[in-house]
C-alpha angles and dihedrals in degrees: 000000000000122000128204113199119219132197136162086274108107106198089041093048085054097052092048082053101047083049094054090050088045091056092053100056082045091067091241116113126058090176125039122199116191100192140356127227076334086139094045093050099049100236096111132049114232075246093050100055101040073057098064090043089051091046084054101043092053091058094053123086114230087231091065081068084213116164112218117205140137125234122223141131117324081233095048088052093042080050091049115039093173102074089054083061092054092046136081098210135029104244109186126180108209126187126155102183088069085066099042102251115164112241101244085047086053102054089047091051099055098086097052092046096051081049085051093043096038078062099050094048090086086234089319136143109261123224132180100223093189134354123158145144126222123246087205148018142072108331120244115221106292087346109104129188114227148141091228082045093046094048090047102051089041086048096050090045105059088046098057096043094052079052100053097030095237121153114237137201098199104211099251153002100199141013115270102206095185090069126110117189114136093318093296096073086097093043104066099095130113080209131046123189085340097301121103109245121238121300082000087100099059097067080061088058089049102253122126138156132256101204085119084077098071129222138253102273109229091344127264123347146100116318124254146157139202145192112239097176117021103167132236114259109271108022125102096223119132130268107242131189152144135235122215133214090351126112111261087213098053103047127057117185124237115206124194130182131203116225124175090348096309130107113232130198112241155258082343139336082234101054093021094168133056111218117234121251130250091258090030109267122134137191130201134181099230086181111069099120124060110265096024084109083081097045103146094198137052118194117178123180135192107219132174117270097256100039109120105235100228117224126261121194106160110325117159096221124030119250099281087221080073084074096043091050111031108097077212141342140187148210142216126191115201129197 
């Protein structure tokens, strides 16, 4: 794998390119990455971008059999579908810790997002091109830095991925104490100063943990569900609620909300479904338009995990499947 980093630098950006070109013809390169996170940081157009991949794959052969792709966050690529379209592989950078996701909410997420990414692939092969947790740092909401946090996630990682048989680029080999990013840019490593950190050597043994598979909330039963926070109208707080005796890895909740007479997919179309958290709690921005603060109606559904969500913009009535395949839903109605 061969990257070519991009910036907003034009002449920069075109020698990267010429040296990754250079490279294929080279032989050199099986895999061939224009940008990196280009589309998270700002400093390329969806347009832009596609740009620099079609000026690579032009210059490549079809014999040399390289796969040309970019690699960014899984949110960016789910934003910009185009450039899945432009790419050979799905090549996704996860990290929950970025978006303050407890651990323990991050392993058990892991199944419902890669249902949510392998959709979105367009039929590719999905990669995560970097996914990683911090041993040390300030923590981030729920999201804590920790040796016991890091070997657990990388633990619950690798296991997932050899059971689902998804490759994996684990962010990252070895400490980088020159970086800067919110205290935990030098605490990513498996490695630090050439020793394995604590719990990171027992993936290498072959013993890893299968947390990432959920457990059984509040035992059986039937199932249930409730809403813990509905905020008020007119407020842009978050929906909050709780599911009861169902699997956290094997449901994901759609939420819906009703607005001048009309049903809207939430919190995004993009991101159209809210995983489900490790005791199983879940959160979701029901204001993400701009009059969803006066929605009138709340409808949340429990779904199976994949179950494709069906849009709403508008419709005066939801999708009357939601019903048929929801274990259990639930309404609100605001004044």
């Amino acid at each position: 794998m061969q990257g070519a980093w991009l910036s907003r630098d034009q002449a920069a950006n075109q020698l990267e390119i010429q040296n990754l070109i250079a490279a294929v013809h080279a032989g050199e390169v099986d895999v061939a990455v224009v940008g990196s996170e280009t589309l998270q940081r700002g400093d390329l157009s969806q347009d832009q971008l596609i740009s620099y991949m079609n000026q690579v794959r032009s210059a490549v052969p079809p014999s040399m059999d390289v796969q040309i792709t970019t690699a960014d966050t899984y949110w960016m690529l789910l934003n910009n579908p185009a450039v899945v379209s432009a790419s050979d592989i799905f090549y996704a950078n996860i990290y929950p810790f970025w978006e303050s996701k407890s651990v323990r909410d991050a392993v058990v997420s892991l199944p419902s997002l890669h249902q949510t990414l392998l959709r979105a692939a367009q039929g590719k092969s999905v990669w995560y091109s970097e996914v990683g947790w911090p041993s040390a740092g300030n923590p981030r909401g729920e999201a804590v830095p920790s040796p016991e946090n890091a070997a657990f996630y990388f633990s619950n990682v690798t296991d997932f991925a050899r059971a689902s048989n998804i490759p994996v680029f684990y962010f990252e080999a070895v400490d980088e104490p020159w970086k800067t990013e919110a205290s935990v840019g030098p605490h990513w490593g498996l490695f630090h100063n050439g020793r394995l950190k604590p719990g990171m050597g027992d993936v290498f043994c072959g013993q890893t943990d299968d947390s990432w598979r959920g457990e059984l909330i509040d035992g059986p039963g039937q199932p249930s569900i409730e809403l813990t926070t509905v905020p008020p109208l007119g407020t842009t707080q978050n929906l909050r609620g709780r599911i009861s005796h169902l699997y956290t890895t094997q449901y994901k909740i759609g939420v819906y909300i009703k607005v001048g007479g009309g049903w809207w997919t939430k919190p995004t179309f993009a991101n159209p479904y809210i995983s489900l958290g490790f005791d199983g709690s879940w959160e979701a921005d029901i204001t993400t338009g701009g009059y969803d603060t006066q929605a009138s109606d709340i409808a949340v559904f429990v779904v199976p995990l994949d179950y494709a969500l069906p849009s709403s913009s508008g419709s005066g009535s939801l999708p009357a499947e939601l019903s048929d395949q929801s274990v259990v839903w639930i309404t609100v109605h605001r004044e």
